[in-house]
PAMARGU-430464 format. One record per residue (C-alpha): residue number from 1; residue in one letter; x, z, y. Coordinates in steps of 0.05 Angstrom, whole numbers, plus 5000, padded with zeros to 4 digits. Each point is the difference from the previous one (the first is absolute). Example, Ala and Ser with C-alpha at 12.3 -4.5 7.8 and 13.67 -1.06 7.14 Angstrom:
2
num->1, residuo->A, c1->5246, c3->5156, c2->4910
num->2, residuo->S, c1->5027, c3->4987, c2->5069
! end
This chain:
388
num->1, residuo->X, c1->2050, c3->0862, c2->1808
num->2, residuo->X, c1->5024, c3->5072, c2->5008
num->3, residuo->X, c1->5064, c3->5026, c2->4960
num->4, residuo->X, c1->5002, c3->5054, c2->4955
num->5, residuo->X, c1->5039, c3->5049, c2->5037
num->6, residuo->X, c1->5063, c3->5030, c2->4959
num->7, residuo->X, c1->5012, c3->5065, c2->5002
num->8, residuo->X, c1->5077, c3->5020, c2->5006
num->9, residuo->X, c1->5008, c3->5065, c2->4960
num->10, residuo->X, c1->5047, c3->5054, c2->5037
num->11, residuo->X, c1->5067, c3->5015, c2->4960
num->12, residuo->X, c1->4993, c3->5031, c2->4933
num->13, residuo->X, c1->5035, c3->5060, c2->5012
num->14, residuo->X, c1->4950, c3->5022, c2->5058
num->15, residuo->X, c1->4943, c3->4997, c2->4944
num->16, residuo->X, c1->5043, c3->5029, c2->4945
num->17, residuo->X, c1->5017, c3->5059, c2->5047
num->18, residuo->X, c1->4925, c3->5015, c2->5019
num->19, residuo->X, c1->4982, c3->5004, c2->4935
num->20, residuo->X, c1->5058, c3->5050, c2->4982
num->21, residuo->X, c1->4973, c3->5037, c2->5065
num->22, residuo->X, c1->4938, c3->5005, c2->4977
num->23, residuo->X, c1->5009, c3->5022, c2->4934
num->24, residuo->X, c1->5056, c3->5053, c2->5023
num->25, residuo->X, c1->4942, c3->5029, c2->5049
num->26, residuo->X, c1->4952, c3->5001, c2->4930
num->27, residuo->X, c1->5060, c3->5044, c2->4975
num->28, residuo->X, c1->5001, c3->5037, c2->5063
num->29, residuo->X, c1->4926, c3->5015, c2->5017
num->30, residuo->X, c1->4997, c3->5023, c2->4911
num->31, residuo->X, c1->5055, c3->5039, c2->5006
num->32, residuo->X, c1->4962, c3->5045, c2->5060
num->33, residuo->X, c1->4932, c3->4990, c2->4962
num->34, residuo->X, c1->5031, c3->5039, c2->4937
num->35, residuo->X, c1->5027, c3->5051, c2->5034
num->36, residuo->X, c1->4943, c3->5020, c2->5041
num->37, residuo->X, c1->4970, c3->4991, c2->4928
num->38, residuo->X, c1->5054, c3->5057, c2->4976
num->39, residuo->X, c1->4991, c3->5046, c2->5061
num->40, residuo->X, c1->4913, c3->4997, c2->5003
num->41, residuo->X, c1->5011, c3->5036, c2->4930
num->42, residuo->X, c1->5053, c3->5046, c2->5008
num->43, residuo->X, c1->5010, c3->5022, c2->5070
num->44, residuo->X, c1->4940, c3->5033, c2->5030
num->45, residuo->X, c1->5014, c3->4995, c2->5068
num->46, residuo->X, c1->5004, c3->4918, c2->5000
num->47, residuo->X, c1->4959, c3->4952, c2->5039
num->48, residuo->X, c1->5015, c3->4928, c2->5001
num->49, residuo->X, c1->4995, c3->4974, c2->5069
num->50, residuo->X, c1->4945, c3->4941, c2->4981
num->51, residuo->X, c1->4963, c3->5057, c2->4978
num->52, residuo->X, c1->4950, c3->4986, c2->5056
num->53, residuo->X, c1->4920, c3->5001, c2->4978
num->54, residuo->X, c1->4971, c3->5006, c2->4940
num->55, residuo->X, c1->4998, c3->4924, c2->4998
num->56, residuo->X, c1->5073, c3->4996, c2->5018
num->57, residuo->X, c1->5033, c3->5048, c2->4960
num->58, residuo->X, c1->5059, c3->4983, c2->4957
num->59, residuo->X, c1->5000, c3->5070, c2->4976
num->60, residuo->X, c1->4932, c3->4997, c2->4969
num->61, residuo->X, c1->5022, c3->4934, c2->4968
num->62, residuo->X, c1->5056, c3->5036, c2->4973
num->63, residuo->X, c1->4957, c3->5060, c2->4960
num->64, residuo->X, c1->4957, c3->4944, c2->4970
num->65, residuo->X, c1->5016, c3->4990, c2->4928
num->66, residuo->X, c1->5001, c3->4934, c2->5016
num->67, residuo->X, c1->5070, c3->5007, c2->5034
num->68, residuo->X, c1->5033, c3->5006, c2->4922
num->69, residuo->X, c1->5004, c3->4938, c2->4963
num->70, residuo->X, c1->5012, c3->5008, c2->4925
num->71, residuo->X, c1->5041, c3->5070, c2->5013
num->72, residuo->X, c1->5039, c3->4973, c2->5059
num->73, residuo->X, c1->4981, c3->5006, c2->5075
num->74, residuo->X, c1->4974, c3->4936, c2->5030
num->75, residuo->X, c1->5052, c3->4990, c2->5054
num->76, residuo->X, c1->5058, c3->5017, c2->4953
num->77, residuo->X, c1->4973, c3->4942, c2->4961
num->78, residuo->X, c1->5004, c3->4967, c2->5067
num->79, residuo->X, c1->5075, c3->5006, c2->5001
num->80, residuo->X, c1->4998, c3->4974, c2->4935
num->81, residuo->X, c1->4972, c3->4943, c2->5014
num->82, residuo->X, c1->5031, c3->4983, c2->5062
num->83, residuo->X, c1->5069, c3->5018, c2->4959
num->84, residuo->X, c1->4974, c3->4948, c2->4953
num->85, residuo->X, c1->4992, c3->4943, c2->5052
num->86, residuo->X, c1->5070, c3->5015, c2->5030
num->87, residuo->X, c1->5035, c3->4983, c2->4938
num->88, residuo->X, c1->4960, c3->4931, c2->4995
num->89, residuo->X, c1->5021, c3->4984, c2->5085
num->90, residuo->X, c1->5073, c3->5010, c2->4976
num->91, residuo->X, c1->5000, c3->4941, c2->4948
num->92, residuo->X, c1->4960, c3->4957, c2->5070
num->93, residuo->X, c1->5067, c3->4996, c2->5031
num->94, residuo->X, c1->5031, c3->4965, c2->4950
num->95, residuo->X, c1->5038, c3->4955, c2->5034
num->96, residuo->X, c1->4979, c3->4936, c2->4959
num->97, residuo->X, c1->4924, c3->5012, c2->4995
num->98, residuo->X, c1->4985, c3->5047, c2->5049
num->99, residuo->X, c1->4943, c3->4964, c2->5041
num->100, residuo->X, c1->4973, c3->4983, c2->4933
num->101, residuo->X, c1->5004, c3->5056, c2->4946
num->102, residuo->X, c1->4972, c3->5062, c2->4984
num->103, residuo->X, c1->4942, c3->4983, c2->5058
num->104, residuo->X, c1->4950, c3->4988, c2->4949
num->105, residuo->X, c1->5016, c3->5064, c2->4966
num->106, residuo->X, c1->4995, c3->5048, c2->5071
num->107, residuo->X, c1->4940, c3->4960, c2->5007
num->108, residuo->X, c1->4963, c3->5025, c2->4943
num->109, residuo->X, c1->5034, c3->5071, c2->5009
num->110, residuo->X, c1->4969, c3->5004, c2->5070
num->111, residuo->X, c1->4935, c3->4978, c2->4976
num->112, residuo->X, c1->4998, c3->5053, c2->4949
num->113, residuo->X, c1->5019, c3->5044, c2->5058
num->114, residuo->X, c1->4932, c3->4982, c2->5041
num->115, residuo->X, c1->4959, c3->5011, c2->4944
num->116, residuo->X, c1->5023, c3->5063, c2->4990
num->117, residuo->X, c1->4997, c3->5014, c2->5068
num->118, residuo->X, c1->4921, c3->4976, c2->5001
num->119, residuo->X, c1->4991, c3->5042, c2->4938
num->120, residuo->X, c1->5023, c3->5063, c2->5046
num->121, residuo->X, c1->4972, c3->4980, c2->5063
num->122, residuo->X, c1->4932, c3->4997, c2->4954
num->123, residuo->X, c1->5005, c3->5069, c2->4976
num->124, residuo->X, c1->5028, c3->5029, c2->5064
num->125, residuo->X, c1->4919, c3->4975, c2->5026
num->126, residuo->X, c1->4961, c3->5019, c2->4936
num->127, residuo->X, c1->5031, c3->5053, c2->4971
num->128, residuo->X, c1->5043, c3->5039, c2->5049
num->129, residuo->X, c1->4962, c3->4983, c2->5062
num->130, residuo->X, c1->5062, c3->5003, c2->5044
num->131, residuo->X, c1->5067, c3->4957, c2->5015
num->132, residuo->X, c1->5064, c3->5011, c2->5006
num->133, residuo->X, c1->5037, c3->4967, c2->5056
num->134, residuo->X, c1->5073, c3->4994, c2->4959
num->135, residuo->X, c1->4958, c3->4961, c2->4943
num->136, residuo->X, c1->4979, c3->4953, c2->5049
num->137, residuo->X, c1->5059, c3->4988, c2->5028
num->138, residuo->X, c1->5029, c3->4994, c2->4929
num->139, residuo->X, c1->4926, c3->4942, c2->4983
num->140, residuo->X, c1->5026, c3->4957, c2->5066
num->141, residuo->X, c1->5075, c3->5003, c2->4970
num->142, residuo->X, c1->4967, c3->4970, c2->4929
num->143, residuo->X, c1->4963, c3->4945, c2->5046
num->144, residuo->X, c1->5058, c3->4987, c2->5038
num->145, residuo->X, c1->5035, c3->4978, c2->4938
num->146, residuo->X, c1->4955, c3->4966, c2->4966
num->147, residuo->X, c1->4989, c3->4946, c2->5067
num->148, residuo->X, c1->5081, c3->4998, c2->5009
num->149, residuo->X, c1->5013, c3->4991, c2->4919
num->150, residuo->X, c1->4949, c3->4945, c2->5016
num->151, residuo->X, c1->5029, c3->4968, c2->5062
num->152, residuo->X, c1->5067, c3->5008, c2->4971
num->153, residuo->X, c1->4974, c3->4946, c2->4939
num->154, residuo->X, c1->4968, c3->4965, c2->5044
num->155, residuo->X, c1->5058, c3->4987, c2->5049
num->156, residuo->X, c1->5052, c3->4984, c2->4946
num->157, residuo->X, c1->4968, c3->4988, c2->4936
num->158, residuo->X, c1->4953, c3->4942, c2->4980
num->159, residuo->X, c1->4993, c3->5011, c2->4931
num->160, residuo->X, c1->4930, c3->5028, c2->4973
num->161, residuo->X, c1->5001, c3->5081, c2->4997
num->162, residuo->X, c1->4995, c3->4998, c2->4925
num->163, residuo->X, c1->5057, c3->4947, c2->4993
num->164, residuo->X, c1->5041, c3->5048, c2->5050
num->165, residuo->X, c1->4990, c3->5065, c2->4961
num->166, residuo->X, c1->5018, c3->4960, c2->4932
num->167, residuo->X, c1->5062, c3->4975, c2->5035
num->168, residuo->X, c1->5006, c3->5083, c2->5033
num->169, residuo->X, c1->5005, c3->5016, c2->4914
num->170, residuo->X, c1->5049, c3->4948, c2->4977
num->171, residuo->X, c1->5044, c3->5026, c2->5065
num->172, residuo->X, c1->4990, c3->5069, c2->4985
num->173, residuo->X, c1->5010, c3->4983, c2->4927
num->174, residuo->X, c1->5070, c3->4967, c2->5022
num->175, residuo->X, c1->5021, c3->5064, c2->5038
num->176, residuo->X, c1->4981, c3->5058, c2->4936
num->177, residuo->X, c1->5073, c3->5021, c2->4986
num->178, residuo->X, c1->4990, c3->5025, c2->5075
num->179, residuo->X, c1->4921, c3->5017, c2->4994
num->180, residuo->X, c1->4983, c3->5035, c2->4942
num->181, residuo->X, c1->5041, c3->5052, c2->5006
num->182, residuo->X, c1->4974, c3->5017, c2->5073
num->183, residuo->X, c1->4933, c3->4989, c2->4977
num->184, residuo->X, c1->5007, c3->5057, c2->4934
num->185, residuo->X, c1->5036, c3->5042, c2->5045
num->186, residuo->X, c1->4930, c3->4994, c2->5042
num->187, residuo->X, c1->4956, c3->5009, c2->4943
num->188, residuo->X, c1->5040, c3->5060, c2->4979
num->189, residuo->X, c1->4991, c3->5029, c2->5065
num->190, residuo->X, c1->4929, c3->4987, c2->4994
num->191, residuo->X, c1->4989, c3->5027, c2->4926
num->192, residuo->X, c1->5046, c3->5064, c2->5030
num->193, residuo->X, c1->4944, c3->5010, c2->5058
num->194, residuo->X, c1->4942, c3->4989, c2->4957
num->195, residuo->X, c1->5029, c3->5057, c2->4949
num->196, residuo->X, c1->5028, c3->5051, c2->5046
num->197, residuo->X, c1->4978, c3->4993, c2->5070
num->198, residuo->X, c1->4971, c3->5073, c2->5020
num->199, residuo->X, c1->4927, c3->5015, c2->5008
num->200, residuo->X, c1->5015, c3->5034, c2->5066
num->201, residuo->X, c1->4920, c3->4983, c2->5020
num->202, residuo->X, c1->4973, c3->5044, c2->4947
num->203, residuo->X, c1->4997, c3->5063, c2->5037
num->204, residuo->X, c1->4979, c3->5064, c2->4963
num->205, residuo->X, c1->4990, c3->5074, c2->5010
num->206, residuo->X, c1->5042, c3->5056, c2->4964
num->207, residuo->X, c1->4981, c3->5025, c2->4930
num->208, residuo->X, c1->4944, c3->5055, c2->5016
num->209, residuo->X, c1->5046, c3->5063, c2->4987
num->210, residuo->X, c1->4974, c3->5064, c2->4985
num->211, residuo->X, c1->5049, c3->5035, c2->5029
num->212, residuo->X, c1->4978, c3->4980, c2->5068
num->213, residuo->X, c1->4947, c3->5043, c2->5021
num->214, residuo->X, c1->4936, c3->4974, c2->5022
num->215, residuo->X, c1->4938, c3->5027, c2->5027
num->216, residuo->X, c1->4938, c3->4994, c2->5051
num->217, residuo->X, c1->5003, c3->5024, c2->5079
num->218, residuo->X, c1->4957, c3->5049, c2->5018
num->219, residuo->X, c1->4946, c3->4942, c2->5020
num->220, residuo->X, c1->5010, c3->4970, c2->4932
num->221, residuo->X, c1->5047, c3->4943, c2->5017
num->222, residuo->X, c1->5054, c3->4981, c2->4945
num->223, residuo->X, c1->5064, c3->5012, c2->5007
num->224, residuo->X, c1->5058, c3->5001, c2->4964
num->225, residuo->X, c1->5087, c3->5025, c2->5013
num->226, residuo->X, c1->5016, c3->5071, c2->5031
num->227, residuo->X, c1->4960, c3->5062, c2->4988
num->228, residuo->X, c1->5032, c3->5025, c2->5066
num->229, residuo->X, c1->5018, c3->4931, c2->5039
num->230, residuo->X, c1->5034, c3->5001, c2->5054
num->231, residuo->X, c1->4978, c3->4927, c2->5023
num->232, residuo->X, c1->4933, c3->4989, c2->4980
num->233, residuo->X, c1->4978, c3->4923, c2->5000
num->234, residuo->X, c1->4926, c3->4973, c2->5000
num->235, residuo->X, c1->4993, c3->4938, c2->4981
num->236, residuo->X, c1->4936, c3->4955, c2->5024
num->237, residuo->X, c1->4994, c3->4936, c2->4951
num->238, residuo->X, c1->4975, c3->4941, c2->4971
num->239, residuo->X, c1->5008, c3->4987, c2->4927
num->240, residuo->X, c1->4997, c3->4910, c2->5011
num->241, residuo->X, c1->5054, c3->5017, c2->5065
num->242, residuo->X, c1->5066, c3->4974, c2->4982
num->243, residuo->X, c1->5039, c3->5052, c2->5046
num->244, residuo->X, c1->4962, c3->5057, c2->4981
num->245, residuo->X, c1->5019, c3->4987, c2->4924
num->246, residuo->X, c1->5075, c3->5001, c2->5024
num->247, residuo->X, c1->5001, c3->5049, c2->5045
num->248, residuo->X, c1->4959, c3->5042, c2->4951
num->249, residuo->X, c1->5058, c3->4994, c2->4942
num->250, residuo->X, c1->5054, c3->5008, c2->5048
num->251, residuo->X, c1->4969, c3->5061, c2->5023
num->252, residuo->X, c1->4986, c3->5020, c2->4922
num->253, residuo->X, c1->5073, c3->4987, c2->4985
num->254, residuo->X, c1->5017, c3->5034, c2->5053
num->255, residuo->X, c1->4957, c3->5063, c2->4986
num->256, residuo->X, c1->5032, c3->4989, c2->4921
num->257, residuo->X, c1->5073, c3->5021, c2->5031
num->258, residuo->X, c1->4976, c3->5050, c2->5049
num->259, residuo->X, c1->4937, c3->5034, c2->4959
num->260, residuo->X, c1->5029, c3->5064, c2->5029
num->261, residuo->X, c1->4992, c3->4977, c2->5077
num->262, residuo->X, c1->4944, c3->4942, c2->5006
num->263, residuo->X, c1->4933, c3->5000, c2->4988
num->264, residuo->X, c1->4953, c3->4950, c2->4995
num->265, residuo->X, c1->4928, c3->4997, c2->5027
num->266, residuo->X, c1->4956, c3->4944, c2->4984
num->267, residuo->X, c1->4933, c3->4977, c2->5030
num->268, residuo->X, c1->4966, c3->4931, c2->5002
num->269, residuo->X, c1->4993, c3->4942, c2->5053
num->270, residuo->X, c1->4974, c3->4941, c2->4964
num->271, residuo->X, c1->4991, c3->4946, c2->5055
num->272, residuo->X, c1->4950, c3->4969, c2->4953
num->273, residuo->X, c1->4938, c3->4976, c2->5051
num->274, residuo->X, c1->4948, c3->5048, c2->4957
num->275, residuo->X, c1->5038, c3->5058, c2->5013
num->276, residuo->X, c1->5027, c3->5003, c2->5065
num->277, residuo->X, c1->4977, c3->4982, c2->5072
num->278, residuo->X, c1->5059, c3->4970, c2->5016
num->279, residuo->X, c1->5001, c3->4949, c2->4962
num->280, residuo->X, c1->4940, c3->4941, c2->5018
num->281, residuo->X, c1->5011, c3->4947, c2->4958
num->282, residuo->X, c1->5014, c3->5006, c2->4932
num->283, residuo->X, c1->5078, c3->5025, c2->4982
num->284, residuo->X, c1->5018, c3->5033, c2->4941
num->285, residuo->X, c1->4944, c3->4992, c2->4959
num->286, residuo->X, c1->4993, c3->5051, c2->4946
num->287, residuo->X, c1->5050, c3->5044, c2->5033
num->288, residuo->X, c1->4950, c3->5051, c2->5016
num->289, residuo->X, c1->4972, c3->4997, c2->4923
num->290, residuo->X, c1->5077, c3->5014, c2->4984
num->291, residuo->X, c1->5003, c3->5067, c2->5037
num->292, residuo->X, c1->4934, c3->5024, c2->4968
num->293, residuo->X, c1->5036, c3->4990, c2->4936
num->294, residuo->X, c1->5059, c3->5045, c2->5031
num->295, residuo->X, c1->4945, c3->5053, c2->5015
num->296, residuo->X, c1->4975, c3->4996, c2->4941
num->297, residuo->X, c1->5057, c3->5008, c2->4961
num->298, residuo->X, c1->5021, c3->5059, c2->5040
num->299, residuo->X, c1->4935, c3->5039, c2->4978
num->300, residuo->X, c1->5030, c3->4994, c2->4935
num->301, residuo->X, c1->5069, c3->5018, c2->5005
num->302, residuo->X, c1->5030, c3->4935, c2->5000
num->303, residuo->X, c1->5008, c3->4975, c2->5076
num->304, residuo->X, c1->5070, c3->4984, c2->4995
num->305, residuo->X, c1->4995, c3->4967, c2->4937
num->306, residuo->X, c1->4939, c3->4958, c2->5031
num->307, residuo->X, c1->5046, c3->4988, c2->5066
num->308, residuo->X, c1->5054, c3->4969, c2->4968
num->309, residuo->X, c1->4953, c3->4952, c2->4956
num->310, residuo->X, c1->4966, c3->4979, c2->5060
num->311, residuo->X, c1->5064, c3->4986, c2->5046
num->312, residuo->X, c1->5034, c3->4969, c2->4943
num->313, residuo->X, c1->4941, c3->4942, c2->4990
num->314, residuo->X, c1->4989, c3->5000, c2->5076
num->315, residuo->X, c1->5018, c3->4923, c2->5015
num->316, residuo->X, c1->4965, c3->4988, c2->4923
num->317, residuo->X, c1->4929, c3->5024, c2->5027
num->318, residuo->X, c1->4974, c3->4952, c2->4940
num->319, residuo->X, c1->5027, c3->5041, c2->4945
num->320, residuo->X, c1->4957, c3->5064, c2->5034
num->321, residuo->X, c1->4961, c3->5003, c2->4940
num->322, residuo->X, c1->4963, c3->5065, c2->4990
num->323, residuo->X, c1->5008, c3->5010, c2->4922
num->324, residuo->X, c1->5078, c3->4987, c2->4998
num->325, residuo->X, c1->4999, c3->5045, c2->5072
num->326, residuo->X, c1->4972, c3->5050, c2->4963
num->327, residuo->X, c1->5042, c3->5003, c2->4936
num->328, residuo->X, c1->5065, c3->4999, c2->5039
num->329, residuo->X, c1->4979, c3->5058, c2->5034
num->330, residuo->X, c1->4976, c3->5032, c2->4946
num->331, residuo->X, c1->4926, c3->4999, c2->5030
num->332, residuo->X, c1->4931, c3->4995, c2->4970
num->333, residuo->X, c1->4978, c3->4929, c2->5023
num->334, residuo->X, c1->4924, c3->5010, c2->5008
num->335, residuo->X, c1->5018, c3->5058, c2->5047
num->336, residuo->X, c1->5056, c3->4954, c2->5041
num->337, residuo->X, c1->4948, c3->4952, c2->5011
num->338, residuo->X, c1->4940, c3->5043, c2->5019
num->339, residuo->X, c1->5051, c3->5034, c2->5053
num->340, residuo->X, c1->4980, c3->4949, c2->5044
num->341, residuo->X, c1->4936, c3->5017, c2->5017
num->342, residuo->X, c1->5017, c3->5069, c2->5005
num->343, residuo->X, c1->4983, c3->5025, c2->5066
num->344, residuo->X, c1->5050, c3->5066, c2->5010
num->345, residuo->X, c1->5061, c3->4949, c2->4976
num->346, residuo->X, c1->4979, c3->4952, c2->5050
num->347, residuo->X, c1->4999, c3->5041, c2->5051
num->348, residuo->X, c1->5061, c3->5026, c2->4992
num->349, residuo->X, c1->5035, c3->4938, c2->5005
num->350, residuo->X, c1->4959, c3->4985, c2->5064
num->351, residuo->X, c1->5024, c3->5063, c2->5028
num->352, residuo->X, c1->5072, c3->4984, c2->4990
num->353, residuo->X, c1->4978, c3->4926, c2->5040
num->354, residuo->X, c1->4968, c3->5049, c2->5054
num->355, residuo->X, c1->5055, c3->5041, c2->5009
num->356, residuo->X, c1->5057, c3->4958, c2->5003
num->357, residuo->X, c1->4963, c3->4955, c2->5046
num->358, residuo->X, c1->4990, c3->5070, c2->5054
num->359, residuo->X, c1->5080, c3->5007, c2->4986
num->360, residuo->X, c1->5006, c3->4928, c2->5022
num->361, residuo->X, c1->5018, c3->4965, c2->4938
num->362, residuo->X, c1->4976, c3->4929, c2->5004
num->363, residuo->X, c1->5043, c3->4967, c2->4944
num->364, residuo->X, c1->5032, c3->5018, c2->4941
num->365, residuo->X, c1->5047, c3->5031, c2->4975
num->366, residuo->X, c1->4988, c3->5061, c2->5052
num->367, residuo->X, c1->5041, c3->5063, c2->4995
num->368, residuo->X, c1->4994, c3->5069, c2->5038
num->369, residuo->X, c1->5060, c3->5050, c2->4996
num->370, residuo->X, c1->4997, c3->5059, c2->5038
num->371, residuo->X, c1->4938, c3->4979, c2->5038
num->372, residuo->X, c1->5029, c3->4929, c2->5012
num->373, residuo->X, c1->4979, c3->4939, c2->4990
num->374, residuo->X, c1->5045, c3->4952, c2->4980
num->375, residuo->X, c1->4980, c3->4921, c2->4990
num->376, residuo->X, c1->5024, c3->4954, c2->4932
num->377, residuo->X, c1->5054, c3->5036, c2->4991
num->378, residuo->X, c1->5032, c3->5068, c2->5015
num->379, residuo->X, c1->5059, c3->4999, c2->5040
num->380, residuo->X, c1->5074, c3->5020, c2->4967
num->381, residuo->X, c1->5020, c3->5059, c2->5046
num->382, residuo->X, c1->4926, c3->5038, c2->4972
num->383, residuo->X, c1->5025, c3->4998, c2->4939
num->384, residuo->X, c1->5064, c3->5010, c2->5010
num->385, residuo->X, c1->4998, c3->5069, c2->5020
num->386, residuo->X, c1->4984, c3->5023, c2->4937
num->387, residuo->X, c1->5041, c3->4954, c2->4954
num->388, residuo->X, c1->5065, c3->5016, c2->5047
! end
């Protein structure tokens, strides 16, 4: 007959202290996740460094809508939870129960973790068709726990998991003059987030201002800022590209202080596989369709009105609906919609693909200032000639 091999469980503490590792490294890899969140919407020169493919891209994760949860950014609610966890570990080293208690609790807290973590791993491949190294990092942190919540019982406690967590309550329940003021404290926190935490992803354009002139060049491009510039800024963009949208009200806002100084060009580069060469496989679908609308609108006054619609529901392409287009801009529907088969508005936009395609553009957003082209983003010292 063989024996059942025993298995001799390392020391406590060296579990106890993995799973405080872990969970501090949750904190750690949530805290960087929601600042990159932050700085994707508010600081135009950023690029995360997992920002690799268009597959790999944390960046693109992070302009999803997805990436909000209920009015608070996912990895902030990341924190959160991880906070959460934390304050149940503390009551594990209770010196009486500590191989025993609270286990079952982390257990079920790390399993809610996972399925969360499926449920974003899920839309990251259906929805947003791209991952985001940090969240994986953060899924194998949730996995992590939930096996060493597991060994952990299984090491030192016998008892059935439902038995363990009734016995985690009455423990808990022993402990309230201690826990419930911790835990309100945490729910006020919570409440205080859910109420007043700022919409800093929401990114809009300037009020249209009438006293900022506005006008066509001389080849009937848009523009809008100085009558007499002394920088003058074309702009080569995509209404679905997240960079162009916040480069485009930077530049807008930037045009708003300095309406004496700046002006503004704009011409169109949807990288939408119908429109332009470039682009072989389909990318931006409906982006060209978009810039017709621009067109459009800019036969009839009402370009920059049409611009700002169109940037605004840029990452919403499902809410481009040509009746509510139209009566935002102030535009006869009928005539929005038959703009699309129109061959002289096509054309222009296909020019505009031509041309910045001879000038080298190959990506958007594309920029040429005094017959230079500048990539994504325009450098600080351009402008800063003029703002200085």
């Amino acid at each position: 007959m063989t024996k059942n091999k025993q298995i001799i469980p390392l020391p406590f503490t060296i579990y106890f202290w993995t799973v405080a590792a872990l969970v501090l490294a949750g904190v750690l890899d949530s805290v960087y996740l929601s600042i990159s969140h932050y700085r994707v919407y508010t600081d135009i020169a950023y690029e995360s460094f997992c920002a690799i493919s268009k597959s790999i891209n944390c960046d693109t994760v992070s302009q999803s809508p997805y990436s909000v949860f209920i009015g608070i950014p996912v990895p902030v609610w990341g924190i959160m939870g991880y906070s959460f966890f934390m304050l149940f570990l503390a009551f594990a080293r209770y010196m009486k129960v500590e191989k025993q208690r609270i286990w079952p609790i982390l257990f079920f807290i790390s399993l809610s973790f996972c399925i969360y973590s499926v449920i974003l791993a899920y839309i990251s491949t259906f929805y947003i068709h791209s991952y985001c190294m940090m969240c994986i990092v953060s899924f194998g942190i949730n996995f992590l726990l939930l096996y060493y919540t597991w060994l952990i019982r299984k090491r030192f406690d016998q008892s059935g998991i439902i038995k363990g967590l009734k016995l985690d309550i009455v423990f808990l329940w022993e402990k309230k003059k201690t826990i419930i003021p911790v835990f309100l404290l945490v729910l006020c926190m919570v409440i205080s987030l859910l109420l007043y935490f700022p919409a800093y992803w929401n990114i809009s354009p300037p009020t249209l201002s009438t006293d900022i002139p506005q006008g066509r060049t001389d080849e009937g491009y848009p523009w809008i800022g100085a009558e007499k510039p002394v920088l003058e800024i074309t702009e080569f963009t995509d209404y679905q590209c997240f960079q162009c949208k916040k480069m485009h009200f930077f530049l807008r806002k930037l045009v708003e202080k300095n309406s004496d100084k700046i002006r503004l060009i704009h011409r169109h580069f949807p990288m939408d596989h119908k429109y332009n060469p470039l682009v072989k496989d389909p990318f931006h679908v409906g982006s060209g369709k978009m810039a017709i609308f621009a067109e459009y609108a800019q036969t009839q006054g009402k370009f920059w009105e049409m611009n700002d619609v169109l940037f605004t529901i840029s990452g919403n392409t499902k809410f481009l609906n040509v009746k509510n287009l139209a009566e935002k801009v102030g535009l006869d529907s009928r005539a929005l919609s038959y703009s699309t088969k129109d061959r002289t508005i096509r054309y222009k936009v296909k020019h505009d693909i031509a041309v910045g395609i001879k000038l080298g553009i190959n990506g958007t957003p594309g920029y040429v200032i005094g017959g230079k082209v500048y990539l994504g983003q325009i450098p600080p010292e351009v402008l800063s000639r003029v703002l200085d």
